[in-house]
KEDOGU-776924 format. One line per 10 residues: their letters; for each residue z negated, x negated, y negated of N, C-alpha, C. Coordinates in Angstrom, 3 decimals. Example, Ala and Ser with C-alpha at 12.3 -4.5 7.8 and 13.67 -1.06 7.14 Angstrom:
AS	-7.800 -13.190 5.690 -7.800 -12.300 4.500 -7.800 -13.200 3.300 ~ -7.080 -12.850 2.250 -7.140 -13.670 1.060 -7.870 -12.900 -0.030
This chain:
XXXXXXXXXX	-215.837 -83.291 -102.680 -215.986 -82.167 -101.820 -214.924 -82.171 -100.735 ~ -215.522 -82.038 -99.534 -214.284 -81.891 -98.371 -213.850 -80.196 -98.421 ~ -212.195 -80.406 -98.013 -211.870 -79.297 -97.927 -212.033 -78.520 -96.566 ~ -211.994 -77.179 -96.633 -212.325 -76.608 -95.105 -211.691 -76.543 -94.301 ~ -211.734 -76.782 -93.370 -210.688 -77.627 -91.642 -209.664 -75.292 -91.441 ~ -208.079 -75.719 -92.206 -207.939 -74.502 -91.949 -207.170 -74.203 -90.260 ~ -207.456 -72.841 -89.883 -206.690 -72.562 -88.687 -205.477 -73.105 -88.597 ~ -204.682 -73.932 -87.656 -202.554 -74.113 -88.130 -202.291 -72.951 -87.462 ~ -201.320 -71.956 -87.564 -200.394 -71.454 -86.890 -199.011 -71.639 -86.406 ~ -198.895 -71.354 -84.950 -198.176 -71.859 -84.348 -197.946 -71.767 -82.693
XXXXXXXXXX	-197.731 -72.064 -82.049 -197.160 -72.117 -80.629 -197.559 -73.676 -80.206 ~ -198.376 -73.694 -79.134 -198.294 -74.723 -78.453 -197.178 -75.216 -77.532 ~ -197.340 -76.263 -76.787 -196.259 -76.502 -76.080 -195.934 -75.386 -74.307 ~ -197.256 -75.429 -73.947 -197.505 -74.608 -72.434 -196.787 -73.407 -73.081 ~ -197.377 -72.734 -74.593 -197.229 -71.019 -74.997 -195.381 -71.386 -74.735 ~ -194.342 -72.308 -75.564 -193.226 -72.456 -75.500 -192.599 -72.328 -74.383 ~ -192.911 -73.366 -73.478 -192.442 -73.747 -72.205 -192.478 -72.197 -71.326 ~ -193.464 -71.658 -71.426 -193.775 -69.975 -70.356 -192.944 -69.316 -71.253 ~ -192.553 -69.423 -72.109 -191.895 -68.035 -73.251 -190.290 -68.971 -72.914 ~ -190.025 -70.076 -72.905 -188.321 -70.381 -72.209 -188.436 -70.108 -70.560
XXXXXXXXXX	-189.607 -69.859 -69.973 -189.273 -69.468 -68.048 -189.020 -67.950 -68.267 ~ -189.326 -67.376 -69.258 -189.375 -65.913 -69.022 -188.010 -65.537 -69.436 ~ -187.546 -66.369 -70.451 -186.447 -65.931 -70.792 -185.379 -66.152 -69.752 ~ -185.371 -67.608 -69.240 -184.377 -67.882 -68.378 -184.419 -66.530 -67.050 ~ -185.818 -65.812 -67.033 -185.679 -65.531 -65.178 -185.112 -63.802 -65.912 ~ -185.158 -63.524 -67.127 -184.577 -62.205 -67.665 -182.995 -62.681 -67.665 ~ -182.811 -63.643 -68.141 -181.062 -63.870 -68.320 -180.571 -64.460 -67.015 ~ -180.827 -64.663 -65.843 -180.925 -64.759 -64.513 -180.729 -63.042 -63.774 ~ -181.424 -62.702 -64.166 -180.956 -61.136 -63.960 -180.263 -60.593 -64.556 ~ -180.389 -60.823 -66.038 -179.585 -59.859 -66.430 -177.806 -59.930 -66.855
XXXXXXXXXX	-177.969 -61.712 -66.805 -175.934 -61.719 -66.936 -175.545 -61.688 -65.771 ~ -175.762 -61.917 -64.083 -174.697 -61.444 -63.075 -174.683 -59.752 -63.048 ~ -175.772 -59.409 -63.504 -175.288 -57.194 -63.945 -174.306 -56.953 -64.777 ~ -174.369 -57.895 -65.639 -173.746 -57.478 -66.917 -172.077 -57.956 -66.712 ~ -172.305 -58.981 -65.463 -170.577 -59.622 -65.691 -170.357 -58.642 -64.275 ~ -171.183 -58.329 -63.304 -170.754 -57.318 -62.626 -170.109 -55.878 -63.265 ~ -170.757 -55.520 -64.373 -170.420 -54.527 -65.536 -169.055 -55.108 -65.789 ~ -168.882 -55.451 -66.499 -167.765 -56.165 -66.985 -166.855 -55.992 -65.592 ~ -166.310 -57.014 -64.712 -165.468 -56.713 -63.562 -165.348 -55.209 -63.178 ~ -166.275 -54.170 -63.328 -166.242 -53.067 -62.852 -165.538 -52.234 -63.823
XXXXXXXXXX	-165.387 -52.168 -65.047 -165.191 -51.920 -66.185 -163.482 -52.195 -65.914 ~ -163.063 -53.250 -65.871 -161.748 -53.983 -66.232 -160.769 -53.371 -64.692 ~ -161.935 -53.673 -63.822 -160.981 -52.536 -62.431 -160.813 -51.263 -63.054 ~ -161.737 -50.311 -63.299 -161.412 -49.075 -63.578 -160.314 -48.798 -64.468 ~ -160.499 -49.726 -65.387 -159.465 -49.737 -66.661 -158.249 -49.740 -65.810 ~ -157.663 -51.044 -64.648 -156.836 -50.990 -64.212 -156.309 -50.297 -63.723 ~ -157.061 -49.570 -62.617 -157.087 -48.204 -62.219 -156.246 -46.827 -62.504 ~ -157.094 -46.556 -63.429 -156.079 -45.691 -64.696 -155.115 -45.738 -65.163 ~ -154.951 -47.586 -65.694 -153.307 -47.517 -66.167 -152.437 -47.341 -65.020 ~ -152.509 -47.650 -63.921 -151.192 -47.209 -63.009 -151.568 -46.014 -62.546
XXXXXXXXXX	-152.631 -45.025 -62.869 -152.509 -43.892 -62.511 -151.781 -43.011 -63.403 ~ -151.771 -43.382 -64.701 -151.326 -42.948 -65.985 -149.717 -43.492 -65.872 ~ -149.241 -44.684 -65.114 -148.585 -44.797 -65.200 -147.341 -44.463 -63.812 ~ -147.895 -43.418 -63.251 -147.101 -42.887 -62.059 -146.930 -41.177 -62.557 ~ -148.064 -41.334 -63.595 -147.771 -39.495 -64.116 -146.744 -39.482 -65.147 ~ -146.492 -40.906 -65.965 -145.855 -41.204 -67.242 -144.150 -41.350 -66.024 ~ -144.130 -41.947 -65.270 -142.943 -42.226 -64.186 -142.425 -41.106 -63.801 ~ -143.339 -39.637 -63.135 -143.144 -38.817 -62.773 -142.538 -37.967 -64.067 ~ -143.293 -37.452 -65.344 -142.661 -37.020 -66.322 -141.472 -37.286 -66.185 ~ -141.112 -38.298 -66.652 -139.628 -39.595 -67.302 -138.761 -38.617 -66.074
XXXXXXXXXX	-139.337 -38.802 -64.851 -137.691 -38.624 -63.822 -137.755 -37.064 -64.267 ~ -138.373 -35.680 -64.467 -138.312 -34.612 -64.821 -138.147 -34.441 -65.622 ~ -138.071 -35.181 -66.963 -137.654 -35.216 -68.556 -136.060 -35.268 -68.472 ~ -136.233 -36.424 -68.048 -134.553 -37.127 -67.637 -133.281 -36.579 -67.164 ~ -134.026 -35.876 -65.761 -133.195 -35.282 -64.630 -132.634 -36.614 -63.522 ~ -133.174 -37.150 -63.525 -132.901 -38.563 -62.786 -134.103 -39.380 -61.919 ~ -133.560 -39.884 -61.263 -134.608 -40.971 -60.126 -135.342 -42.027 -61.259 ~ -136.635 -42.080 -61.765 -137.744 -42.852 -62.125 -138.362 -43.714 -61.332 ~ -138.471 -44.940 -61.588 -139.577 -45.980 -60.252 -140.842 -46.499 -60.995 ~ -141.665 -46.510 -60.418 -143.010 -47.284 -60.998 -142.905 -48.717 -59.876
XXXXXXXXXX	-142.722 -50.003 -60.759 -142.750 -51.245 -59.339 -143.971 -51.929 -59.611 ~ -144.234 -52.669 -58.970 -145.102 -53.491 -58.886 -145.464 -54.875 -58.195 ~ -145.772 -56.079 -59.093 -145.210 -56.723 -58.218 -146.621 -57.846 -58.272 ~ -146.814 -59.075 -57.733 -147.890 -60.149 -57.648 -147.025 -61.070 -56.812 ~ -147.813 -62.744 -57.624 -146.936 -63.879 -56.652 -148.431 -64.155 -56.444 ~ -148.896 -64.351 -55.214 -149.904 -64.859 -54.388 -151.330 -64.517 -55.758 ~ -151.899 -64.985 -55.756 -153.656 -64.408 -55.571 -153.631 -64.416 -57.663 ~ -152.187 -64.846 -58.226 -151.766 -64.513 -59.868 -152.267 -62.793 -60.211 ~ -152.574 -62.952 -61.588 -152.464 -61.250 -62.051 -151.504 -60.380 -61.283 ~ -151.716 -59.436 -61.436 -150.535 -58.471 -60.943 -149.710 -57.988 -62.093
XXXXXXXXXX	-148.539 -57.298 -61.795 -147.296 -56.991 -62.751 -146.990 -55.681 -62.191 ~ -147.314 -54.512 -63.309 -145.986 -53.333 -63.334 -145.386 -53.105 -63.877 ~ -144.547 -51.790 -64.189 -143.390 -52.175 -64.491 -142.955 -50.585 -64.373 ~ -142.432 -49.838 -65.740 -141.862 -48.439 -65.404 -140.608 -48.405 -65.957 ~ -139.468 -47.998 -64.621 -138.102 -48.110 -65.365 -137.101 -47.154 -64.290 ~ -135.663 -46.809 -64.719 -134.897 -45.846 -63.835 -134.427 -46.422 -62.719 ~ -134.938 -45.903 -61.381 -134.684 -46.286 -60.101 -133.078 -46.551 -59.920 ~ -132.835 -47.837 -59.725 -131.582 -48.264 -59.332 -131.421 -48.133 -57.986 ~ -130.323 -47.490 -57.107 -129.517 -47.555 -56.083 -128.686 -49.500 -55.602 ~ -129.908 -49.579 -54.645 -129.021 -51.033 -54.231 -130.073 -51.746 -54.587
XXXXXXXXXX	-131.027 -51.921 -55.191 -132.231 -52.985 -56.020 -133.332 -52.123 -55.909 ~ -134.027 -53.135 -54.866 -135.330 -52.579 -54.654 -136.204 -52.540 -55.950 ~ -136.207 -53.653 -57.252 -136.418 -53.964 -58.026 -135.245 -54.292 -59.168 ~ -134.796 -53.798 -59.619 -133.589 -54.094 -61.042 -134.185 -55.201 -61.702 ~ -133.034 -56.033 -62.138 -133.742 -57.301 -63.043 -134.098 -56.358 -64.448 ~ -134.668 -57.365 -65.147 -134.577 -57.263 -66.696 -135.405 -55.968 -66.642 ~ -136.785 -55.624 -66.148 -137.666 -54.918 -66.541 -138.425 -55.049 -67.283 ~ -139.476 -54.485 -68.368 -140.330 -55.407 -68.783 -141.655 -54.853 -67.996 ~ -142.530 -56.075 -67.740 -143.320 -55.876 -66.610 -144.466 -56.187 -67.923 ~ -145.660 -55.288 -67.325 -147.055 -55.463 -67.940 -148.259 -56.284 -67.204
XXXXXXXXXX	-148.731 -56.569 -67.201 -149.735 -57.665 -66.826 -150.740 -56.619 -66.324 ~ -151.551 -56.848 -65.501 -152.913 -55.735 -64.967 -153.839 -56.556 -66.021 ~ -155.244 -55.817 -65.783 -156.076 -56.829 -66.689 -156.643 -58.010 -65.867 ~ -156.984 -58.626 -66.788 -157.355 -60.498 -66.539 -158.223 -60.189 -65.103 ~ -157.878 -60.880 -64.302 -158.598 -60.888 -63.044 -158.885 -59.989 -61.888 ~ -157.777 -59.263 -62.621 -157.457 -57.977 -61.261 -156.411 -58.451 -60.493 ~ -156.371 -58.296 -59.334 -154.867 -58.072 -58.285 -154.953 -56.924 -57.905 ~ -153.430 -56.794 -57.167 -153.415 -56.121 -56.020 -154.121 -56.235 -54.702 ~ -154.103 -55.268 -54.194 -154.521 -55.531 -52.709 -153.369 -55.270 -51.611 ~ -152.681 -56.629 -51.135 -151.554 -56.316 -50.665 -151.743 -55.591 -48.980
XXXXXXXXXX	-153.013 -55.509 -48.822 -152.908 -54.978 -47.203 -153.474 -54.211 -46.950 ~ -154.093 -53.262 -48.537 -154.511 -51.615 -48.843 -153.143 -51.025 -49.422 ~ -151.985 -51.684 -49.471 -151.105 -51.280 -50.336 -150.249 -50.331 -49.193 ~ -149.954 -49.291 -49.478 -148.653 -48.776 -48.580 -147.536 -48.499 -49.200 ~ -147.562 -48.119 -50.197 -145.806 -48.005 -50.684 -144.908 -48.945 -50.164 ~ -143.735 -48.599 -49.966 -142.624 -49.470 -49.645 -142.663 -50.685 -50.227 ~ -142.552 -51.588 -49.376 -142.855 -53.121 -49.983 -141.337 -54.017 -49.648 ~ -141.617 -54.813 -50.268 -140.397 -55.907 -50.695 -141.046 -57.448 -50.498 ~ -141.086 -58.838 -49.768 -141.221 -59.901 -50.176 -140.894 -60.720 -50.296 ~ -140.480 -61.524 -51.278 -139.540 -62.765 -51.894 -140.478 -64.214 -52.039
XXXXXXXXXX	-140.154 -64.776 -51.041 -141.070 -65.764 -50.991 -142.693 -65.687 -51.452 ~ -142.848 -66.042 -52.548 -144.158 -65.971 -52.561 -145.216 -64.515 -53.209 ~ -143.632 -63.246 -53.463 -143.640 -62.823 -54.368 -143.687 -61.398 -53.789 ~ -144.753 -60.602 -53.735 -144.598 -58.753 -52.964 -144.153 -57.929 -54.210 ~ -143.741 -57.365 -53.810 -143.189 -56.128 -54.359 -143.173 -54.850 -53.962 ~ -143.805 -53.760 -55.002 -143.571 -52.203 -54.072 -143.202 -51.204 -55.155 ~ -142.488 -50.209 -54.380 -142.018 -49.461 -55.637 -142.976 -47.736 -55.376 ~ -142.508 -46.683 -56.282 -142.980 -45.425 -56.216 -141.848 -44.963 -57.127 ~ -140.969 -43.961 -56.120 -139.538 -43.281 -57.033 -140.110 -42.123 -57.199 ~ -139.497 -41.534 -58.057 -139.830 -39.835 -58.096 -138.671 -39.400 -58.563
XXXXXXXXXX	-138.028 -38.417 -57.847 -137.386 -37.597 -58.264 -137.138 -36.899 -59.559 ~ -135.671 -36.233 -59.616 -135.657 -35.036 -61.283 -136.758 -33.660 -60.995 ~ -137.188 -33.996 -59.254 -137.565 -32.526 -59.237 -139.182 -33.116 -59.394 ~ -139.787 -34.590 -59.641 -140.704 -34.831 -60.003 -141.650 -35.457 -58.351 ~ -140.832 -34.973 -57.349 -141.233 -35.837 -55.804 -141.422 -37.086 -55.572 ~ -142.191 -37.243 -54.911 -141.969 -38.766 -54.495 -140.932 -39.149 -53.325 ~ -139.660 -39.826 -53.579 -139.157 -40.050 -52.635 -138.717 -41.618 -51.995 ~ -138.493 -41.558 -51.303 -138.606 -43.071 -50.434 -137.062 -43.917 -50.572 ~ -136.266 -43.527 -51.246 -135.045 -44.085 -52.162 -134.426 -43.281 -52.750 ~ -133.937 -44.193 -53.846 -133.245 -43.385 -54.640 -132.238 -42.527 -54.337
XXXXXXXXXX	-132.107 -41.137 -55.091 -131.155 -40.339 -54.815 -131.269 -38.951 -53.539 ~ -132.492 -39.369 -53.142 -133.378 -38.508 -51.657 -133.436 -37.265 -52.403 ~ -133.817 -35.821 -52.116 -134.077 -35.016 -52.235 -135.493 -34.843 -51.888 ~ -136.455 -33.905 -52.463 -138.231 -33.550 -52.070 -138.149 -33.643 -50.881 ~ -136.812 -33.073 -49.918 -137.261 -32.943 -48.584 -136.946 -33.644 -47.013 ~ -135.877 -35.084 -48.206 -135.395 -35.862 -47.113 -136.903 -36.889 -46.672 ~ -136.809 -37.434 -47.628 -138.433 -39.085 -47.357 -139.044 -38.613 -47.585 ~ -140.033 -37.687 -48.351 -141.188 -37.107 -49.279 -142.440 -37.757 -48.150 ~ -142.311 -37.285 -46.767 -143.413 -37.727 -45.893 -143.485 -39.505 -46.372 ~ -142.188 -40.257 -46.255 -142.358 -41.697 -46.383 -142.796 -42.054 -47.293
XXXXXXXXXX	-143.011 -41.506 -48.592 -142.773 -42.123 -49.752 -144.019 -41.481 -50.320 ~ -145.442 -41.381 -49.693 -146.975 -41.339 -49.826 -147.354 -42.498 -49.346 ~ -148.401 -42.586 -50.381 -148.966 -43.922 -50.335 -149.768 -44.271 -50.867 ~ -150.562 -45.267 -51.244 -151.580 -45.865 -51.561 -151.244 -47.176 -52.335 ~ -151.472 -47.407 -53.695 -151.547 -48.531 -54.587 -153.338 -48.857 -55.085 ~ -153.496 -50.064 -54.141 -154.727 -50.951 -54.645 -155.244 -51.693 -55.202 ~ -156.479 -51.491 -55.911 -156.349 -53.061 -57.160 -157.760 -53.649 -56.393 ~ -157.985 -54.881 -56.767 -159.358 -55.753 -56.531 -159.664 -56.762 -57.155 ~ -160.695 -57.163 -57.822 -161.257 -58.299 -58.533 -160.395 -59.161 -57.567 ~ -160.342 -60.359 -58.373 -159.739 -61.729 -57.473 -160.550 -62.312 -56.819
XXXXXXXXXX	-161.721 -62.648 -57.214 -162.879 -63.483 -56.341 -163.868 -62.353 -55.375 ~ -163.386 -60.803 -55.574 -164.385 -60.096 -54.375 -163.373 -59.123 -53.525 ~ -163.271 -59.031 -52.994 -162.357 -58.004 -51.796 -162.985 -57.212 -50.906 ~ -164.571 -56.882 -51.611 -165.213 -55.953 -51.194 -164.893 -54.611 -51.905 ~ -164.793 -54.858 -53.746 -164.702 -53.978 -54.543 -163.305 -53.471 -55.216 ~ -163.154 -52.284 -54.571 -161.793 -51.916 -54.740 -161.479 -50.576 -55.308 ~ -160.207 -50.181 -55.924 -160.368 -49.247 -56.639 -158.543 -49.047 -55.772 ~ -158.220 -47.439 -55.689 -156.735 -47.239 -55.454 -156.485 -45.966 -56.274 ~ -154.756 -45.869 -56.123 -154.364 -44.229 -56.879 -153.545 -43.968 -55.151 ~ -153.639 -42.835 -55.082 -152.875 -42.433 -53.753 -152.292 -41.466 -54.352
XXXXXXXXXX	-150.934 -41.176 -53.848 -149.759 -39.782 -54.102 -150.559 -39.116 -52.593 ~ -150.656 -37.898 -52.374 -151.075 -37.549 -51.106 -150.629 -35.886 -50.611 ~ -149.462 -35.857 -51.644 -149.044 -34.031 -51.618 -147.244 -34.403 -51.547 ~ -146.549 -33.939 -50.773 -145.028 -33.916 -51.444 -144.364 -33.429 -52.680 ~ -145.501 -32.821 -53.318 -145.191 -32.263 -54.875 -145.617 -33.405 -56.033 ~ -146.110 -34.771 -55.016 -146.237 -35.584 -56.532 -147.608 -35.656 -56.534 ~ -148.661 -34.563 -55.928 -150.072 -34.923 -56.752 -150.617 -35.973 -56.137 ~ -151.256 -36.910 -56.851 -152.246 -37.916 -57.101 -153.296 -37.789 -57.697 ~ -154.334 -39.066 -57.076 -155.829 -39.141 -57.073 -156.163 -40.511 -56.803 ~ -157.243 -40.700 -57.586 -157.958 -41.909 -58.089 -159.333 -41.780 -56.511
XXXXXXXXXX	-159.075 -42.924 -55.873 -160.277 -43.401 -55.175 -160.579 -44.645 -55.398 ~ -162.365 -44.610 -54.154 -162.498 -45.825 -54.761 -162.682 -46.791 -53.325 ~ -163.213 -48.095 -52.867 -163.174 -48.748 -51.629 -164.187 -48.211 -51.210 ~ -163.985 -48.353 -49.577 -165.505 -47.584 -48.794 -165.845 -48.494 -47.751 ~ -166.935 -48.646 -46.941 -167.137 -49.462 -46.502 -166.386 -49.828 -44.418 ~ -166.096 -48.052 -44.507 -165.857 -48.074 -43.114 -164.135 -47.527 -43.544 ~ -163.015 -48.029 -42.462 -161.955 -47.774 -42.657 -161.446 -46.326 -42.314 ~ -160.799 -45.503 -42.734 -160.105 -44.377 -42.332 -159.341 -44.709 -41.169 ~ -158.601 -43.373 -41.061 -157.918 -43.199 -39.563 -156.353 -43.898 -39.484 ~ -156.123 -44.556 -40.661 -155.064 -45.668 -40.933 -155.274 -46.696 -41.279
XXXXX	-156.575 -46.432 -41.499 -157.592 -48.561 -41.180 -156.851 -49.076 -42.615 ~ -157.385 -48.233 -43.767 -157.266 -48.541 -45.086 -158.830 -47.969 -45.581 ~ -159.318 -49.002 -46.307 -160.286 -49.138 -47.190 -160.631 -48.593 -48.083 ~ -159.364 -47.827 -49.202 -159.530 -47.377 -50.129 -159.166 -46.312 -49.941 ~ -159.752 -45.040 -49.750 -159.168 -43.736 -49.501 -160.102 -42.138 -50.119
């Protein structure tokens, strides 16, 4: 007796081949969103910590009763470095800080940046003092009402490979207050980006 010819189940080769194009043209879309996610994610993050870390600066000099600095520093298109410690008289930057790393693939933006800047060969630097009375002032030892105008400013971060997408914290009051913006496409009336 012959046995009966059964159905196989299974996938042909054409059914395979159309079911790997579909996948590729979904993961074609969907990982440059997702690593765009990601970069957008890791700015904001950055974002915050030096915003958190100019309110943590500002505390410290009003805790203290003393001049506080938030610095910051980058050697050419490397991570960026801050850094919260007591504003020295004479040193734009005091050695022997310990400096924190931004996250992986963030910089600065050194020509959205306005705080007082510093550069050592390959190396910028900017600081943000604040006063015991909690001000921002433009060196150490100033009073709210000597620099306070100088010593507003703007600190910018940007993916490394896009310098379209930008995130800043600006001081923008002589009492210290700050605010989180983000990059725009047309420049303000000081031909800064991030405002």
């Amino acid at each position: 007796m012959s046995k009966p010819w059964k159905n196989e189940q299974g996938f042909t080769l054409l059914e395979l081949l159309v079911g790997l194009v579909i996948i590729g043209i979904l993961a074609a879309i969907f990982i440059p969103t997702w690593l765009g996610f990601l970069q957008r994610q890791r700015l904001n993050k950055a974002n915050s910590r030096i915003w958190q870390g100019m309110e943590k600066t500002k505390q410290k000099a009003v805790t203290n009763q003393r001049d506080w600095q938030l610095s910051f520093r980058q050697e050419g298109e490397k991570r960026g470095e801050w850094a919260i410690h007591p504003s020295v008289k004479g040193d734009f930057v005091p050695d022997h800080v310990n400096w924190q790393p931004l996250e992986e693939g963030i910089i600065f933006d050194i020509e959205n940046s306005s705080f007082e800047q510093e550069e050592t060969g390959e190396i910028t630097e900017w600081r943000v003092i604040f006063n015991h009375y909690g001000c921002p002032v433009f060196r150490p030892g100033n009073a709210c009402t000597q620099t306070s105008f100088w010593a507003l400013g703007t600190v910018t971060v940007r993916p490394r490979n896009d310098d379209t997408l930008k995130r800043c914290v600006i001081i923008s009051t002589l009492l210290g207050s700050m605010r989180k913006a983000e990059g725009q496409n047309t420049p303000n009336n000081k031909d800064r980006y991030c405002y």
